[in-house]
N, CA, C and O atoms as a Tripos MOL2 file, in Angstrom:
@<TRIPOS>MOLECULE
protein
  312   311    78     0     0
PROTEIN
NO_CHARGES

@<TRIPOS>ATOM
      1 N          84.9040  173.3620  224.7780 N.3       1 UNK1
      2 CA         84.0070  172.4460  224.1250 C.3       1 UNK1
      3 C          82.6000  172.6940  224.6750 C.2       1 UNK1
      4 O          82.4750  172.8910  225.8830 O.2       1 UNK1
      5 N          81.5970  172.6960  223.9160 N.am      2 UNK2
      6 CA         80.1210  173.3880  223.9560 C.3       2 UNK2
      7 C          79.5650  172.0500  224.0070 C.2       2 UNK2
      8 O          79.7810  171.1510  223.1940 O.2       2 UNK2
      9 N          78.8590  172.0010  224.9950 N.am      3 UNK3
     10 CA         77.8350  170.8020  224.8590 C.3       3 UNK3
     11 C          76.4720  170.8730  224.6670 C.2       3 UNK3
     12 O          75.8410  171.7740  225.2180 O.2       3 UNK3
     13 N          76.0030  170.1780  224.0710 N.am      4 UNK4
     14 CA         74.3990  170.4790  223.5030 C.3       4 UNK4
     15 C          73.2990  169.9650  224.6350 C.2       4 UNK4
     16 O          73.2960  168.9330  225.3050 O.2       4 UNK4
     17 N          72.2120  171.2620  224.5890 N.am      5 UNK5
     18 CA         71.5230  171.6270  225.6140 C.3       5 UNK5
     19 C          70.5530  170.1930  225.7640 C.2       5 UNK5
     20 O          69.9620  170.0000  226.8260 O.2       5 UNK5
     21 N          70.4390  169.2600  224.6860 N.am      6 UNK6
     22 CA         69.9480  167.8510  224.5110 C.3       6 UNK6
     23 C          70.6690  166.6560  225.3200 C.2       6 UNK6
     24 O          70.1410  165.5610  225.5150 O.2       6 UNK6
     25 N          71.7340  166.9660  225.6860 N.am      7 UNK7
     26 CA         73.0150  165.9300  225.9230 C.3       7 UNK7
     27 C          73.0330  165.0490  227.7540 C.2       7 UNK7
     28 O          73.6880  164.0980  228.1820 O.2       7 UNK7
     29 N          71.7490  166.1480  228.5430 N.am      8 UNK8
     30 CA         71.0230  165.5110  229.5420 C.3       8 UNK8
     31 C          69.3510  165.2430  229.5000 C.2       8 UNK8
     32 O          68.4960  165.9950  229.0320 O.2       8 UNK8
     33 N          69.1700  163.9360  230.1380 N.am      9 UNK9
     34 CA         67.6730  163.5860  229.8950 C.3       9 UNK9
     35 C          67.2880  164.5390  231.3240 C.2       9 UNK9
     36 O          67.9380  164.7440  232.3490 O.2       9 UNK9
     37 N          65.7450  165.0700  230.8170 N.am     10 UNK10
     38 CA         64.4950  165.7340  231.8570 C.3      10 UNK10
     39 C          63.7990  165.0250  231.7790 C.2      10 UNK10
     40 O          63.1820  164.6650  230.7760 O.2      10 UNK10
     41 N          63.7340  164.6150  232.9580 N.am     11 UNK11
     42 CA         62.3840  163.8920  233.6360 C.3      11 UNK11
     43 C          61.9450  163.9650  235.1310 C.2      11 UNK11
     44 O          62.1520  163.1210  236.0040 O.2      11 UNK11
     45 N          61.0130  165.6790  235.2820 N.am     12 UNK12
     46 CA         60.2560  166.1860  236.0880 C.3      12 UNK12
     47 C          59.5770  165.5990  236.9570 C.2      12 UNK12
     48 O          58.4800  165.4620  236.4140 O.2      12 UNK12
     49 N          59.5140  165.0830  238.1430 N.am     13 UNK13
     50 CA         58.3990  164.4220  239.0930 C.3      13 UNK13
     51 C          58.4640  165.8630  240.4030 C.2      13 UNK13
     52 O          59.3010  166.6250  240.8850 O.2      13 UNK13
     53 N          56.9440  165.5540  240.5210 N.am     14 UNK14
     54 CA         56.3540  166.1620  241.8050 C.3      14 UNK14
     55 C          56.6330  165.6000  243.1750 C.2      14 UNK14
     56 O          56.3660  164.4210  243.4070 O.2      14 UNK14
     57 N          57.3150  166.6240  244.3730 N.am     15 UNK15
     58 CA         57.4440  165.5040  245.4600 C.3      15 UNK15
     59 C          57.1170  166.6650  246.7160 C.2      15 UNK15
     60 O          56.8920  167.8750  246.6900 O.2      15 UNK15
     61 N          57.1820  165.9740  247.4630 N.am     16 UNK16
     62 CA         56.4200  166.8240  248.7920 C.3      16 UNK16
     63 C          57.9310  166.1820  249.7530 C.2      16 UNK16
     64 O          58.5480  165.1170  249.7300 O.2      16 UNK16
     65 N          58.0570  167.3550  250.4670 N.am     17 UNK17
     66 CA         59.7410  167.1280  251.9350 C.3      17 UNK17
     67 C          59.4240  167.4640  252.9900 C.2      17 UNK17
     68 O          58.8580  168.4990  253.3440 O.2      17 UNK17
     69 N          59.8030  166.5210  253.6190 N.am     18 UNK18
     70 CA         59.2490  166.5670  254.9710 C.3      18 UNK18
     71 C          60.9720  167.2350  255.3890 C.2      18 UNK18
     72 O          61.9220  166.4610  255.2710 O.2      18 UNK18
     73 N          61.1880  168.5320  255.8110 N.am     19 UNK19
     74 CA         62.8250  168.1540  256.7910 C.3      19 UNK19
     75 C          62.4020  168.5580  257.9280 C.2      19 UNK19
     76 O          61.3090  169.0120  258.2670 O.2      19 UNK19
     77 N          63.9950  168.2240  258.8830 N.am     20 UNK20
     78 CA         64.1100  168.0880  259.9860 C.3      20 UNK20
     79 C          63.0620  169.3310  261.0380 C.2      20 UNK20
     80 O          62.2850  169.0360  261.9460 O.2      20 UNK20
     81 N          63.3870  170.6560  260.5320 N.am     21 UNK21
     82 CA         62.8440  171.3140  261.1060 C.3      21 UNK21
     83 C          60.9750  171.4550  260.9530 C.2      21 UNK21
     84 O          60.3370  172.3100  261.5670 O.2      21 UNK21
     85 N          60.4720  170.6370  260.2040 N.am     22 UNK22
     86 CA         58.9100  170.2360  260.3150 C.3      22 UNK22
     87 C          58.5390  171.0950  259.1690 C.2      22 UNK22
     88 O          57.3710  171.4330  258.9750 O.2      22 UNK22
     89 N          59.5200  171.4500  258.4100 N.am     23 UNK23
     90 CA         59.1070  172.5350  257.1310 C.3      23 UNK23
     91 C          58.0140  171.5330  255.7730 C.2      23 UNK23
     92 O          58.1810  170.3410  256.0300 O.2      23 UNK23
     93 N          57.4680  171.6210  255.0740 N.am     24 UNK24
     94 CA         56.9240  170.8550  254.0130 C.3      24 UNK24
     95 C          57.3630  172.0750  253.1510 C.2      24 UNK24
     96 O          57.4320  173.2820  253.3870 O.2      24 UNK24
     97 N          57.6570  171.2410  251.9730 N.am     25 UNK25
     98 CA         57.9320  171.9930  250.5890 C.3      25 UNK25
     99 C          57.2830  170.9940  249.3220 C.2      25 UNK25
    100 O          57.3540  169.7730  249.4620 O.2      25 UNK25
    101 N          56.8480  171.3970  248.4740 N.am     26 UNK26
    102 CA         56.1040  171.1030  247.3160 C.3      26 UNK26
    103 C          56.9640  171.6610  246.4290 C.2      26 UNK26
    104 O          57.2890  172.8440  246.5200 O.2      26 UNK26
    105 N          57.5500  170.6100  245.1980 N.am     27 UNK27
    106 CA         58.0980  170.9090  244.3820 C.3      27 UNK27
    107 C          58.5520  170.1390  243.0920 C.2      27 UNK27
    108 O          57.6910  169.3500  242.7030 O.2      27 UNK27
    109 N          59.5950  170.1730  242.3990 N.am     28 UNK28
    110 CA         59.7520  169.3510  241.5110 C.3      28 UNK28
    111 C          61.4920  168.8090  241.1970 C.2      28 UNK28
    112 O          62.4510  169.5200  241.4960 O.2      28 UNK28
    113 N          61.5920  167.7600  240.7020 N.am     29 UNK29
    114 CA         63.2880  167.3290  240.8470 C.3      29 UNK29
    115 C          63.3290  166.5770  240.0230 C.2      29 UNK29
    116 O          62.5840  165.6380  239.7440 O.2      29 UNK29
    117 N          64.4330  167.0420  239.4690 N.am     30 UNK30
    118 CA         64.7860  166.3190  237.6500 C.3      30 UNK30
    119 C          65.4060  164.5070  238.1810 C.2      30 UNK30
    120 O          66.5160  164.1430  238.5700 O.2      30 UNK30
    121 N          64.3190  163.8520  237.9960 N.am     31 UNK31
    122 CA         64.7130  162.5480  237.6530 C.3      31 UNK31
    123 C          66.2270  162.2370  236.9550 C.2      31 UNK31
    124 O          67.2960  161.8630  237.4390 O.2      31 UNK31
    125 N          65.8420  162.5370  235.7370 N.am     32 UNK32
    126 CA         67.2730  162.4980  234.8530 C.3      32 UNK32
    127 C          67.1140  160.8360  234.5390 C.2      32 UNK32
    128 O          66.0660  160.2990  234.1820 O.2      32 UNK32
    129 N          68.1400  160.3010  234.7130 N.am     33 UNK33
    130 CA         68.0510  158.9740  234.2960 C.3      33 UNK33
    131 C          67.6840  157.7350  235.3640 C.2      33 UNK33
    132 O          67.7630  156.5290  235.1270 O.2      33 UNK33
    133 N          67.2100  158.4560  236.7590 N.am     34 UNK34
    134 CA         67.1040  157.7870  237.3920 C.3      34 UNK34
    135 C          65.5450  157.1630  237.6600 C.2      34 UNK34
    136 O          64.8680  158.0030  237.0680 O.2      34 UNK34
    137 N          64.7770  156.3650  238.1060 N.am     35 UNK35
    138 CA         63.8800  155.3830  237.7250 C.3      35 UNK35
    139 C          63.1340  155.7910  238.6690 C.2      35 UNK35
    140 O          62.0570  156.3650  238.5060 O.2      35 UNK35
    141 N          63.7420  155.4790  239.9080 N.am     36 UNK36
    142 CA         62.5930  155.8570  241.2400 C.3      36 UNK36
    143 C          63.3390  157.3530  241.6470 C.2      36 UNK36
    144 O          64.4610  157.7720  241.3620 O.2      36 UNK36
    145 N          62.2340  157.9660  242.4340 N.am     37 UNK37
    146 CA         62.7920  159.2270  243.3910 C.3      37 UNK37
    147 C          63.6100  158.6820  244.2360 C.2      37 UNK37
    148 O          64.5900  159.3050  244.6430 O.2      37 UNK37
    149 N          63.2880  157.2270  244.6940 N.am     38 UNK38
    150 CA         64.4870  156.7470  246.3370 C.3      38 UNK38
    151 C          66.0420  156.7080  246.0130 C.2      38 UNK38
    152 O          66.9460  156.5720  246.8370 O.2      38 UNK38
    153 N          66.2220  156.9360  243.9220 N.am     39 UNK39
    154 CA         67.2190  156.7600  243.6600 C.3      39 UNK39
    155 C          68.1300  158.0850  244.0830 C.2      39 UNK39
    156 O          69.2880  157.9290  244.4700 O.2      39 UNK39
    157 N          67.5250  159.3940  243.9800 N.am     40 UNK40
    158 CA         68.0000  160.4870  244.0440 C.3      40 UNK40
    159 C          68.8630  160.6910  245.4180 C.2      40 UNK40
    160 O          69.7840  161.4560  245.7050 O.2      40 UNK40
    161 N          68.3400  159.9290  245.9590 N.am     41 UNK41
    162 CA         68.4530  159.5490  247.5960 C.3      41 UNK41
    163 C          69.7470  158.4360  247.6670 C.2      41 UNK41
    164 O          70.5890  158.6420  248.5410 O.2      41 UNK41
    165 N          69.8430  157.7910  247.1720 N.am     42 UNK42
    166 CA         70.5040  156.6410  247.8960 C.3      42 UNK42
    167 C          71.1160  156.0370  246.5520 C.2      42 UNK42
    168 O          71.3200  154.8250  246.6270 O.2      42 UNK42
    169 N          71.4090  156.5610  245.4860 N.am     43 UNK43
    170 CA         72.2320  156.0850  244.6300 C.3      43 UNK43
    171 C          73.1400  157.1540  243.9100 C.2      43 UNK43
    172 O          73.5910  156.9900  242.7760 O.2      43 UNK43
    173 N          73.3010  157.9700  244.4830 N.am     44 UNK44
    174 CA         74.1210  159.5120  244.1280 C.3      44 UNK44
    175 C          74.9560  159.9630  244.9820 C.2      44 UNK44
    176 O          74.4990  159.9790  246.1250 O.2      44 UNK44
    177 N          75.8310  160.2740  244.8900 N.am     45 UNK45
    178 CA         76.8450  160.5870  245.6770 C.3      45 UNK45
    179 C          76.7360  162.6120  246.3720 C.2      45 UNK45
    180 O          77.3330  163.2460  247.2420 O.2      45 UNK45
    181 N          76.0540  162.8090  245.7450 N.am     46 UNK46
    182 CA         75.8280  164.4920  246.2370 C.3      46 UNK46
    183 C          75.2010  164.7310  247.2940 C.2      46 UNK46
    184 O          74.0610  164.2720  247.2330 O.2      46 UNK46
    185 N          75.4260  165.2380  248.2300 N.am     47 UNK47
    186 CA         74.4720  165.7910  249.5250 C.3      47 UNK47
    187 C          73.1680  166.5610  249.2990 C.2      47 UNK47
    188 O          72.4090  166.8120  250.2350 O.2      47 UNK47
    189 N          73.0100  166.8020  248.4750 N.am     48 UNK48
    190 CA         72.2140  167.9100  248.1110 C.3      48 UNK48
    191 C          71.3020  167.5340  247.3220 C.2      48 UNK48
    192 O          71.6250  166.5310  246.6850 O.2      48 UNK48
    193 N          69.7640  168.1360  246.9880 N.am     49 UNK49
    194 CA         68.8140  167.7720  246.0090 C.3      49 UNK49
    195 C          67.8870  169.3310  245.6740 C.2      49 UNK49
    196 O          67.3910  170.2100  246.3780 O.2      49 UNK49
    197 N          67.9910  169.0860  244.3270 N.am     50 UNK50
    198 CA         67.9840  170.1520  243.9810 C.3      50 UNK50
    199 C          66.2960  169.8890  243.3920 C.2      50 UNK50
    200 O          65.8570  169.0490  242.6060 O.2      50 UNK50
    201 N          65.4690  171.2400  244.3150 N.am     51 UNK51
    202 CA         64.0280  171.1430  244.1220 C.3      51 UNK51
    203 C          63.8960  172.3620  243.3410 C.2      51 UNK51
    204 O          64.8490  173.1380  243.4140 O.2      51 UNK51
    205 N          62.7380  172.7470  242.4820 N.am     52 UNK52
    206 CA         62.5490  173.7010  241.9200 C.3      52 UNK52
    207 C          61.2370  173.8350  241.7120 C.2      52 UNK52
    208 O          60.4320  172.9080  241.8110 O.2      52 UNK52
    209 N          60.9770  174.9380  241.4290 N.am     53 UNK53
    210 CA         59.4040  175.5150  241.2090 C.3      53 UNK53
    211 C          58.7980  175.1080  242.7770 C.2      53 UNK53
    212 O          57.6680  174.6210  242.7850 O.2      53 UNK53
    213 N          59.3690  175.2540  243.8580 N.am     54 UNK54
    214 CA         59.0770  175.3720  245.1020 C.3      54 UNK54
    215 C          58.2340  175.7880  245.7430 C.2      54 UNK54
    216 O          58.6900  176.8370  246.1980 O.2      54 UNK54
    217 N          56.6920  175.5790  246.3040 N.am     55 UNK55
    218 CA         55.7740  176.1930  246.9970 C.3      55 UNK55
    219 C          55.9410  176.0540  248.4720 C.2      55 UNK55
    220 O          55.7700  174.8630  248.7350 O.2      55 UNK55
    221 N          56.1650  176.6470  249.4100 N.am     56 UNK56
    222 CA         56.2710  176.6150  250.5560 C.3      56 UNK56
    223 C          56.0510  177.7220  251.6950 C.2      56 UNK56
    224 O          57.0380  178.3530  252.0710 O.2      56 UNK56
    225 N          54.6720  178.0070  252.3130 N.am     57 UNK57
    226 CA         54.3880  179.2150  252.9690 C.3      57 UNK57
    227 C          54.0970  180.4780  252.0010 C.2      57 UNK57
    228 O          53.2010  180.3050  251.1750 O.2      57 UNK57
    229 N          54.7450  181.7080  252.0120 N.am     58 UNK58
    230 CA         54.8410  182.3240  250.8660 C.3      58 UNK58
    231 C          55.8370  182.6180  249.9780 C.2      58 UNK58
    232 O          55.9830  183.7400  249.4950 O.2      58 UNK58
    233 N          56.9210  181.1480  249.5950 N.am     59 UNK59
    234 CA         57.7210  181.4080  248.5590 C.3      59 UNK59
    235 C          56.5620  180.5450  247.3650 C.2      59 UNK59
    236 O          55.5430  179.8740  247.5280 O.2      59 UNK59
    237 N          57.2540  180.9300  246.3050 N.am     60 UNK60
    238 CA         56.3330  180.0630  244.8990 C.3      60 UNK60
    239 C          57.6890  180.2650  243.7960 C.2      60 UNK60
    240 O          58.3650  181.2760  243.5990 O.2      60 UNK60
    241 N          57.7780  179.1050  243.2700 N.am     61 UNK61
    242 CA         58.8030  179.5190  241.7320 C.3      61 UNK61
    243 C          60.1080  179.1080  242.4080 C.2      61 UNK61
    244 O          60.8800  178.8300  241.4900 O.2      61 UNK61
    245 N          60.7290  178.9360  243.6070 N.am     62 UNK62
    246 CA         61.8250  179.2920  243.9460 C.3      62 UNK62
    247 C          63.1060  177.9730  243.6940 C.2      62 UNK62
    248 O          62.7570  176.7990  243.8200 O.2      62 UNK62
    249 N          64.1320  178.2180  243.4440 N.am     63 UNK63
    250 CA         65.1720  176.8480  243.4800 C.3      63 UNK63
    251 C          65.8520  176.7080  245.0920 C.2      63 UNK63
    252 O          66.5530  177.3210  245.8980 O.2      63 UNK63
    253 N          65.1860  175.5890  244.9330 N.am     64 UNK64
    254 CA         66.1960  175.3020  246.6880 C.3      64 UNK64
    255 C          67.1870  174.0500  246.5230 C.2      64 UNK64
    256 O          67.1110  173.2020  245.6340 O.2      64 UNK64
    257 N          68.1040  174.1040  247.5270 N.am     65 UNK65
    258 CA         69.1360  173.0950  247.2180 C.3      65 UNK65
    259 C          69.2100  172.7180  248.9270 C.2      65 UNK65
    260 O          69.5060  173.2320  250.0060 O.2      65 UNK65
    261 N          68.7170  171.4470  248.3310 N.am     66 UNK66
    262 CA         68.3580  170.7230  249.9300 C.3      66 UNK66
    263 C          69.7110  169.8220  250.7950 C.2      66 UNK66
    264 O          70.2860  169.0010  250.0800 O.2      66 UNK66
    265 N          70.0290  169.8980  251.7100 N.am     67 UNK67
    266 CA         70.9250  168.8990  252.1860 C.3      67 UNK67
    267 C          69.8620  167.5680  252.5640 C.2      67 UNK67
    268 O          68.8500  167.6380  253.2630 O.2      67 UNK67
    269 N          70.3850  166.4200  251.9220 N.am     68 UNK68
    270 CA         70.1240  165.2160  252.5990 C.3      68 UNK68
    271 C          69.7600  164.5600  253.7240 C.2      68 UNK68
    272 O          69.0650  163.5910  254.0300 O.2      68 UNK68
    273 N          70.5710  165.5380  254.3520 N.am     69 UNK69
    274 CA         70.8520  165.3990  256.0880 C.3      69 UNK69
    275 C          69.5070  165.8910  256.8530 C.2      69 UNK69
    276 O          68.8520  165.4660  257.8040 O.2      69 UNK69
    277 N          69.4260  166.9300  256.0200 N.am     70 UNK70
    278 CA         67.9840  167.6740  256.7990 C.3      70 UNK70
    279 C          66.6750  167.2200  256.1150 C.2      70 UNK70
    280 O          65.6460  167.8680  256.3080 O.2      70 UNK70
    281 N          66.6800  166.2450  255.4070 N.am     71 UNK71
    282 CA         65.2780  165.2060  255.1700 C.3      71 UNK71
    283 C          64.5740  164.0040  255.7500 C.2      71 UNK71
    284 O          64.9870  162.8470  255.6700 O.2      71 UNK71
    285 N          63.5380  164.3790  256.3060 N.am     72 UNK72
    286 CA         62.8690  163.3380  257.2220 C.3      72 UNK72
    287 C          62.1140  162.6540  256.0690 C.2      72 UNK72
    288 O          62.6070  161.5310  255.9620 O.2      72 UNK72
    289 N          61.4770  162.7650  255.4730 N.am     73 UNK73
    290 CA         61.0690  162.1990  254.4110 C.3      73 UNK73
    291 C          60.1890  162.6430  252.8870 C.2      73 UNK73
    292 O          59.7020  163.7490  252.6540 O.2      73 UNK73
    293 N          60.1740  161.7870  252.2470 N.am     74 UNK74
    294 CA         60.2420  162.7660  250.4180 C.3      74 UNK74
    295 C          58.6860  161.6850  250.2960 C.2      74 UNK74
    296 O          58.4790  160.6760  250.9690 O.2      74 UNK74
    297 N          57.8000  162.2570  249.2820 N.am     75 UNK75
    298 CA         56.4190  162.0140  249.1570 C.3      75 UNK75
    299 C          56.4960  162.3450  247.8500 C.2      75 UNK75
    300 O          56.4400  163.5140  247.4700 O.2      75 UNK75
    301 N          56.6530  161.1610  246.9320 N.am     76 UNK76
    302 CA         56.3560  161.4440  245.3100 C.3      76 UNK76
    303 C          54.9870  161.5310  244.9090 C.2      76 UNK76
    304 O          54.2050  160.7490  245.4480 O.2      76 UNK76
    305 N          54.5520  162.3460  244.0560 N.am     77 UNK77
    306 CA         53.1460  162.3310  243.6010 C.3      77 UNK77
    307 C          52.8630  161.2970  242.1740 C.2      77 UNK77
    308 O          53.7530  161.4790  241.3430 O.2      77 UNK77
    309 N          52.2310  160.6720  241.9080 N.am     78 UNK78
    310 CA         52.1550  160.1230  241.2970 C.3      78 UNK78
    311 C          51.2550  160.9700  240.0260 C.2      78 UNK78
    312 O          50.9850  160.3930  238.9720 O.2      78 UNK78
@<TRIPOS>BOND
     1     1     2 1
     2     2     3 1
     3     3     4 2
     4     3     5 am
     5     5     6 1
     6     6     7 1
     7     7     8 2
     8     7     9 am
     9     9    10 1
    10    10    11 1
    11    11    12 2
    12    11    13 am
    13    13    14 1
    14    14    15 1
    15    15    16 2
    16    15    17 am
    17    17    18 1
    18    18    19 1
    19    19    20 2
    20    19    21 am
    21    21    22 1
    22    22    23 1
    23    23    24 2
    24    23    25 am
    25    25    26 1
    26    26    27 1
    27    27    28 2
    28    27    29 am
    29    29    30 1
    30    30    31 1
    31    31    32 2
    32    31    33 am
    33    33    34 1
    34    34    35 1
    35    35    36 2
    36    35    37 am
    37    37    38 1
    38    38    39 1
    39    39    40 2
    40    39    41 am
    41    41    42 1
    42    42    43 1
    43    43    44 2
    44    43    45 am
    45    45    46 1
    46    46    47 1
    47    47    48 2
    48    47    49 am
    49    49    50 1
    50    50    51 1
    51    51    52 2
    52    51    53 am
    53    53    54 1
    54    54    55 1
    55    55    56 2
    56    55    57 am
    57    57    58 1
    58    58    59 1
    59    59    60 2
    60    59    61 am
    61    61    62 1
    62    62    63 1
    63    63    64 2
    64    63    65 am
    65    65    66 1
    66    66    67 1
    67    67    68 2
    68    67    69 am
    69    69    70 1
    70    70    71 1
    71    71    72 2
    72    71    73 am
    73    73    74 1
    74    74    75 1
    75    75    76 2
    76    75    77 am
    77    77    78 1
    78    78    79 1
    79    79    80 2
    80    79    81 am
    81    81    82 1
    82    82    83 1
    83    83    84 2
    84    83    85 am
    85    85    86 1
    86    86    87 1
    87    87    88 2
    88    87    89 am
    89    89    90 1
    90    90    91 1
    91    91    92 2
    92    91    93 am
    93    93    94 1
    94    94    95 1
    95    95    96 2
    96    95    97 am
    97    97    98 1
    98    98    99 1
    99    99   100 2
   100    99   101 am
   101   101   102 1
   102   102   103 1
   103   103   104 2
   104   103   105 am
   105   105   106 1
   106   106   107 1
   107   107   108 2
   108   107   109 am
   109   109   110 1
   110   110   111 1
   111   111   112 2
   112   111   113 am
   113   113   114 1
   114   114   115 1
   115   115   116 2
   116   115   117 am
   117   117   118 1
   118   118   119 1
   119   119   120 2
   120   119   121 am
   121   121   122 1
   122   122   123 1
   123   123   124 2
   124   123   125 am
   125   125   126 1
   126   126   127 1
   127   127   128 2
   128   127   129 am
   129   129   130 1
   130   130   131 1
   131   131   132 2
   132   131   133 am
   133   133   134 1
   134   134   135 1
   135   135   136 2
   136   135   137 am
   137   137   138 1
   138   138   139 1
   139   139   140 2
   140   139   141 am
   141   141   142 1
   142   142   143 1
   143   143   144 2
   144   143   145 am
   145   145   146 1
   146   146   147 1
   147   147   148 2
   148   147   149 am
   149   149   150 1
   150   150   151 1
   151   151   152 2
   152   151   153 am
   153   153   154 1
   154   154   155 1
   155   155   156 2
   156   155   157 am
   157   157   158 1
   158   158   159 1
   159   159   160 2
   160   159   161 am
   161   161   162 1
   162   162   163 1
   163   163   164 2
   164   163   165 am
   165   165   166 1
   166   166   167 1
   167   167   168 2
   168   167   169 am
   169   169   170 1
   170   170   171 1
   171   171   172 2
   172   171   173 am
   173   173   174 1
   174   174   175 1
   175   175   176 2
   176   175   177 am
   177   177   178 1
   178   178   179 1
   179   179   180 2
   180   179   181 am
   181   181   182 1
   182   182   183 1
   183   183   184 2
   184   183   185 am
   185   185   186 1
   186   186   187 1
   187   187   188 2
   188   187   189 am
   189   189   190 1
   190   190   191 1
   191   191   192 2
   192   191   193 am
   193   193   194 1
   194   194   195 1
   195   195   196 2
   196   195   197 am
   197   197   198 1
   198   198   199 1
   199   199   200 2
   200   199   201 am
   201   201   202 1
   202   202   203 1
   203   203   204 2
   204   203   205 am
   205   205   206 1
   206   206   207 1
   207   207   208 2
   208   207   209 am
   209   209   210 1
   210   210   211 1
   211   211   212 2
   212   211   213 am
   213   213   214 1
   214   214   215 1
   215   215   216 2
   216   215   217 am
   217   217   218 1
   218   218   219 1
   219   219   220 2
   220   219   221 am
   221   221   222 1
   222   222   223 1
   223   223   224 2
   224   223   225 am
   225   225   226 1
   226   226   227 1
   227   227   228 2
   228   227   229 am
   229   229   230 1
   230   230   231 1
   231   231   232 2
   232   231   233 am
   233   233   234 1
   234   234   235 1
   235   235   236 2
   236   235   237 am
   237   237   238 1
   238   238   239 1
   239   239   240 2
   240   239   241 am
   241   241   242 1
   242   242   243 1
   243   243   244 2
   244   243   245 am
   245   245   246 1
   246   246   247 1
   247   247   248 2
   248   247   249 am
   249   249   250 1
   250   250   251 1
   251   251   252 2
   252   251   253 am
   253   253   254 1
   254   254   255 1
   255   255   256 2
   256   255   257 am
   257   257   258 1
   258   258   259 1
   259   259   260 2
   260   259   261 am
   261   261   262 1
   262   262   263 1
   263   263   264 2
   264   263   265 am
   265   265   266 1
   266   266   267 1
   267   267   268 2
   268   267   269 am
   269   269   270 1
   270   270   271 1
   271   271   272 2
   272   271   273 am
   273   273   274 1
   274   274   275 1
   275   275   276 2
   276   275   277 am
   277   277   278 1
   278   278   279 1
   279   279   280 2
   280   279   281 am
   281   281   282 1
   282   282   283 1
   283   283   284 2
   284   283   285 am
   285   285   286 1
   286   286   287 1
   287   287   288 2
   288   287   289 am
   289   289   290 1
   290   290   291 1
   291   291   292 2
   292   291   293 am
   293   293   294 1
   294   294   295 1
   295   295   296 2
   296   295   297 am
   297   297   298 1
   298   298   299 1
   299   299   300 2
   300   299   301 am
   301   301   302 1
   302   302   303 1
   303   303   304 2
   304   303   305 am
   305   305   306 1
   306   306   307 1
   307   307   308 2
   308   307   309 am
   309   309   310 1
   310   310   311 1
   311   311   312 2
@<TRIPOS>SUBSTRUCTURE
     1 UNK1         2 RESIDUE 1 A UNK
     2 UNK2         6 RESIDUE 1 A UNK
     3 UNK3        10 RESIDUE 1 A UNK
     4 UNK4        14 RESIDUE 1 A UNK
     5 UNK5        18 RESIDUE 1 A UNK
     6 UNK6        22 RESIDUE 1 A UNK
     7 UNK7        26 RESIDUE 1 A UNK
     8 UNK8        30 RESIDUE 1 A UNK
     9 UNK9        34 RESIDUE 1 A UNK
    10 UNK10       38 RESIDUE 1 A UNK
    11 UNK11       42 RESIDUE 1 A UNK
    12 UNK12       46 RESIDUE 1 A UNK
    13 UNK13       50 RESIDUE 1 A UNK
    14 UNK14       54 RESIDUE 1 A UNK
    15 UNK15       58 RESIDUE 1 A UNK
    16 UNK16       62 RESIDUE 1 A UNK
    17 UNK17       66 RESIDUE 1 A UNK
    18 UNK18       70 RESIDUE 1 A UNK
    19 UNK19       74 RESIDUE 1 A UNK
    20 UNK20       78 RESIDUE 1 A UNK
    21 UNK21       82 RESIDUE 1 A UNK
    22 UNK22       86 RESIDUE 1 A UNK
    23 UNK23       90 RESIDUE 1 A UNK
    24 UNK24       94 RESIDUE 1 A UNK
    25 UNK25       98 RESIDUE 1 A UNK
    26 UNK26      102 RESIDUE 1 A UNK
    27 UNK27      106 RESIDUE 1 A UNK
    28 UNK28      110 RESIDUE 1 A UNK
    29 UNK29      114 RESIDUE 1 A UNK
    30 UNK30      118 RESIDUE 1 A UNK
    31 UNK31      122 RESIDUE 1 A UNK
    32 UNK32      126 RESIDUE 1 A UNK
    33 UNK33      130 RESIDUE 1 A UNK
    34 UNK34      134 RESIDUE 1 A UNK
    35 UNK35      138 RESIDUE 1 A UNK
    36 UNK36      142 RESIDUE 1 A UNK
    37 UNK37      146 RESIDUE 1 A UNK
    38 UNK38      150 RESIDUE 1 A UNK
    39 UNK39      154 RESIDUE 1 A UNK
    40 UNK40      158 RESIDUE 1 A UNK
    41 UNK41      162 RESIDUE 1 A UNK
    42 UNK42      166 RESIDUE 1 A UNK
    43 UNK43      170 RESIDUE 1 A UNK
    44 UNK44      174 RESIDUE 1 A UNK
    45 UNK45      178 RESIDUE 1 A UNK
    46 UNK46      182 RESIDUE 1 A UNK
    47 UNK47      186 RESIDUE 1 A UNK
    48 UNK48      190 RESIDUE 1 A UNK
    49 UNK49      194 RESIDUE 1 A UNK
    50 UNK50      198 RESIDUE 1 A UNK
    51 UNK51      202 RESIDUE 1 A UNK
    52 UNK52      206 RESIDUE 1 A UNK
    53 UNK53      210 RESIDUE 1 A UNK
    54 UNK54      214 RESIDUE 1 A UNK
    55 UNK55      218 RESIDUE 1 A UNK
    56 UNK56      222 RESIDUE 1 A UNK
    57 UNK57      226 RESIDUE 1 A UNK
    58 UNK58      230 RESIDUE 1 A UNK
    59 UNK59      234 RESIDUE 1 A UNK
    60 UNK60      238 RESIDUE 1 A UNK
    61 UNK61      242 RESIDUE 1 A UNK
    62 UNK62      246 RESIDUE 1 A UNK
    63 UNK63      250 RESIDUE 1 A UNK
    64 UNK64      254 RESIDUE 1 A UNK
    65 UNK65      258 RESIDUE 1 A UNK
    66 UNK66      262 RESIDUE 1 A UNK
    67 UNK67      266 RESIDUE 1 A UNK
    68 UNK68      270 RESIDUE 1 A UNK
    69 UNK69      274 RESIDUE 1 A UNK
    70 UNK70      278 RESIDUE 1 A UNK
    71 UNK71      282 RESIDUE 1 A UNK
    72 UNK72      286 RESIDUE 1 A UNK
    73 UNK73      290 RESIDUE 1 A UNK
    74 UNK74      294 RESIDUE 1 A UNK
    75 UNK75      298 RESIDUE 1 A UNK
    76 UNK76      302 RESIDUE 1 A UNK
    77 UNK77      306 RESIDUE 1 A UNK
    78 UNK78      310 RESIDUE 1 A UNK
């Protein structure tokens, strides 16, 4: 069964990550149906957060898949 490429909502926000090891990353993370960024965080059951179009040092464009664990803190851009 084929599901249509419409059948999840995009909704792109800009956020800045602070993790554990003092790294900053600039990037972007599909909202989806969720309201705030703190939701991505603390109302989902996945360890992981999936950033994309990633600027950090000299990566640019890149998909990273973040553990939870290793986030000191997330900075939405408005």
């Amino acid at each position: 069964m084929e599901e249509s490429k419409d059948a999840y909502k995009r909704e792109y926000r800009n956020v800045t990550i602070r993790t554990i090891d003092g790294s900053t990353l600039l990037g972007k993370v599909n909202m989806g149906i969720k309201e705030r960024v703190s939701d991505l965080f603390t109302k989902t059951e996945s360890p992981f957060i999936v950033l994309f179009d990633v600027r950090h040092r000299d990566i640019s464009g890149k998909v990273l898949f973040i553990n939870k664990n290793n986030i000191v803190w997330v900075e939405p851009e408005d």
